[in-house]
KESE-85968 format. One record per residue (C-alpha): x, y, z. Coordinates in steps of 0.02 Angstrom, whole numbers. Layout:
<recs>
X/Y/Z
...
</recs>
This chain:
<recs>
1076/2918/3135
1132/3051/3010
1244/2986/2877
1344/3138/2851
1397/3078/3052
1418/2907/2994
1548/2947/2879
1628/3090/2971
1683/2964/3114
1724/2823/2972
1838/2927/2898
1924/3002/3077
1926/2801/3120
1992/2732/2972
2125/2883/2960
2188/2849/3171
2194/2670/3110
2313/2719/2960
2437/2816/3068
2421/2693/3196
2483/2571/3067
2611/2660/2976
2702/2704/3171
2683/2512/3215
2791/2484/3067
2915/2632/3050
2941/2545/3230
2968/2383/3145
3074/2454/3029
3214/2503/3146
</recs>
């Protein structure tokens, strides 16, 4: 597997889970 890969889709992962996090509580927040 080539790392640069690896840390490409990490990174898109991690960030989707970020935003999917911050929506799930600006939802909360109203």
């Amino acid at each position: 597997v080539n790392i640069g890969i690896l840390i490409a889709v990490t990174r898109i992962i991690s960030r989707i889970s970020a935003d999917n996090y911050k929506v799930h509580r600006d939802a909360n927040a109203f």
